[in-house]
C-alpha positions in Angstrom: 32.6 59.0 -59.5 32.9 56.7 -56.7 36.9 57.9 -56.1 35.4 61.7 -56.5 33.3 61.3 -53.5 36.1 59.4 -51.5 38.3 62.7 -52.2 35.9 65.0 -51.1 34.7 62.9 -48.0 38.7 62.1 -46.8 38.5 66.4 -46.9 35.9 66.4 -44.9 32.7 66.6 -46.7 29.9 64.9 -44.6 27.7 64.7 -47.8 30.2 63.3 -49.9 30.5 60.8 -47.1 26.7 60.1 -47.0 27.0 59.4 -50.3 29.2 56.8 -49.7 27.2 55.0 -46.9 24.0 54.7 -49.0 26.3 53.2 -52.0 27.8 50.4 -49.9 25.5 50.4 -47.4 23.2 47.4 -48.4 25.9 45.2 -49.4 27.7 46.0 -45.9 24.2 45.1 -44.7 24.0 41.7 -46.4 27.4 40.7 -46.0 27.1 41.6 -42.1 23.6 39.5 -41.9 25.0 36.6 -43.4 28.8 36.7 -41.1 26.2 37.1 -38.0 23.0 35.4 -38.6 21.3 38.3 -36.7 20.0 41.6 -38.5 20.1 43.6 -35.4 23.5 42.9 -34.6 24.3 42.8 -38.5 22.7 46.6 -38.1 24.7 47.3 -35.4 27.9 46.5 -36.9 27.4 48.1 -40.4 26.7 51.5 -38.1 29.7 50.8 -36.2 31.5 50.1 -39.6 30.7 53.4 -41.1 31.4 55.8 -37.9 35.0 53.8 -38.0 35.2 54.6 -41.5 34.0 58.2 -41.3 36.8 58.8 -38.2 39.0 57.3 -40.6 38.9 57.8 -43.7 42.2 60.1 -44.0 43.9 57.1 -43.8 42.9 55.7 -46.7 45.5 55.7 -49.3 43.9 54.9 -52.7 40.6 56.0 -53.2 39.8 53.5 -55.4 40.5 51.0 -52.6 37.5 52.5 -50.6 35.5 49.3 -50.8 37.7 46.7 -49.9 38.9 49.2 -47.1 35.4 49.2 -45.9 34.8 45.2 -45.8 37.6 45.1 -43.8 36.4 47.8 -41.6 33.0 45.5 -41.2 34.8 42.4 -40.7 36.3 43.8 -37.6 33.4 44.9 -36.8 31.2 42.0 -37.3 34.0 40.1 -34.9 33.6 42.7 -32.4 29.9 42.2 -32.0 30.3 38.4 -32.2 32.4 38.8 -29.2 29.6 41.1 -27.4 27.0 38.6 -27.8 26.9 36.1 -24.8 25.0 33.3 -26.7 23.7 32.7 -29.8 19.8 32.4 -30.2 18.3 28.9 -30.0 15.7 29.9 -32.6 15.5 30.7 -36.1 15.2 34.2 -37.2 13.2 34.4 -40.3 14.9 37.4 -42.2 12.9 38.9 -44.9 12.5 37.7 -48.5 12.8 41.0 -50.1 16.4 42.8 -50.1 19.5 43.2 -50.8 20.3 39.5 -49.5 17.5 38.0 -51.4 15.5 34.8 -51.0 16.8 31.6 -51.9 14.5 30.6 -54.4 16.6 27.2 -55.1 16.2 25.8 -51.5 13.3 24.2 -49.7 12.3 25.9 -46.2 14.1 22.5 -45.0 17.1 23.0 -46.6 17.4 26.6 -45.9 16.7 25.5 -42.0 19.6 22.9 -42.3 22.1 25.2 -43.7 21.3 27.9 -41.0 21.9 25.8 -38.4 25.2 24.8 -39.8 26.3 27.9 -41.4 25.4 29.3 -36.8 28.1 26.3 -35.7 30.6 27.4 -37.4 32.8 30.6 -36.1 32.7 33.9 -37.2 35.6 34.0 -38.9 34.8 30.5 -40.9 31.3 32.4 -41.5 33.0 35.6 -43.1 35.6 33.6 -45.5 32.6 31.9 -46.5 31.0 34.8 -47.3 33.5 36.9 -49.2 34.4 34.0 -51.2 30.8 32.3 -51.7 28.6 35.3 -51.4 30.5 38.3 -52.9 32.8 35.4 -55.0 36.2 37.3 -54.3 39.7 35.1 -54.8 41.3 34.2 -51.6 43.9 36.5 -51.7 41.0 39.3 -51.9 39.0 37.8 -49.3 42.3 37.8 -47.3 43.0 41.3 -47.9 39.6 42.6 -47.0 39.8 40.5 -43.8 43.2 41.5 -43.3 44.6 38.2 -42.8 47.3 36.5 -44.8 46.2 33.9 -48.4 47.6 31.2 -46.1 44.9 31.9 -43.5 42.0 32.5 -45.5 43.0 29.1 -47.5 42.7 27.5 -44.3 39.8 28.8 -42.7 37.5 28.5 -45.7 39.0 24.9 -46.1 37.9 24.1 -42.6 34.9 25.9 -42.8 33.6 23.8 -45.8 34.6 20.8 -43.9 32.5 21.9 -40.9 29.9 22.6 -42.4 29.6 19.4 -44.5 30.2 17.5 -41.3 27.5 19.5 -39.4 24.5 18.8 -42.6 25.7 14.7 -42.7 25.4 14.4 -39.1 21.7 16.7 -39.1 21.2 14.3 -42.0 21.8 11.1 -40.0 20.2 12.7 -36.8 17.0 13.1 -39.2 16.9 9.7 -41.3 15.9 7.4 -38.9 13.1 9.7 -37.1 11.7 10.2 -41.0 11.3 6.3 -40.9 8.1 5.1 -39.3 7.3 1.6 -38.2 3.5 0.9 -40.6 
């Protein structure tokens, strides 16, 4: 069905097209939120994403390869607004529980506040090999291939993006161990 409405969209049917965006349009939404850390701009870059796709989509080859396509669309995207943004927000943004991004019933608030400030110190590009692989638990080579980088690169950034983030929760943890510890 999915390769149906891909046909009819690259010939120009807007609704086949609209079709499209409210398929994938979620999952570009949570897969933007968590690359940025920032619904608006996560927002801002799924629009971006499909109006790129829309001007586009003749392009596109094999149907079938309409969602991978698309991430990689959003990835660019998502790096393009990264760029925009002068500074990153000091303060948390609470995002909501319900969603297609879900709450994360496993973690304390503590630990969810941990991990968001380490997942924000890490680049954009660590964030969205981390993403694809963690979050959407694509290969490498398909997380390379929707980023349009090569296996090599992908390999490297998410193995230096799980060292930087372990590196950046020990040294919150060490930062936070001796303040816990009260004199009686």
């Amino acid at each position: 069905m999915r390769d149906g409405l891909v046909e009819l969209a690259q010939r120009g049917d807007a609704e086949a097209f609209d079709s499209l965006a409210r398929m994938t349009g979620d999952r570009c939404l949570a897969i933007a939120v968590r690359i940025l850390r920032d619904l608006d701009l996560a927002e801002d870059a799924v629009q971006t994403a499909l109006v790129t796709a829309w001007t586009e989509l003749r392009s596109l080859r094999d149907p079938s390869r309409f969602e991978p396509w698309l991430h990689r669309i959003l990835t660019n995207a998502c790096y393009a607004e990264a760029r925009r943004r002068t500074r990153w927000s000091e303060g948390l943004r609470i995002l909501p529980d319900a969603g297609t991004y879900g709450p994360d019933d496993y973690l304390t608030v503590d630990d969810r506040d941990l991990l968001e400030r380490a997942f924000r110190r890490l680049t954009v590009e660590q964030r969205a090999v981390l993403v694809f692989h963690h979050y959407l638990g694509l290969s490498i080579s398909e997380v390379a291939l929707r980023i349009g980088i090569p296996d090599g690169t992908a390999k490297s950034r998410l193995h230096h993006a799980t060292r930087a983030l372990r590196a950046s929760l020990e040294a919150d943890a060490r930062a936070t161990a001796p303040s816990q510890e009260r004199p009686a």
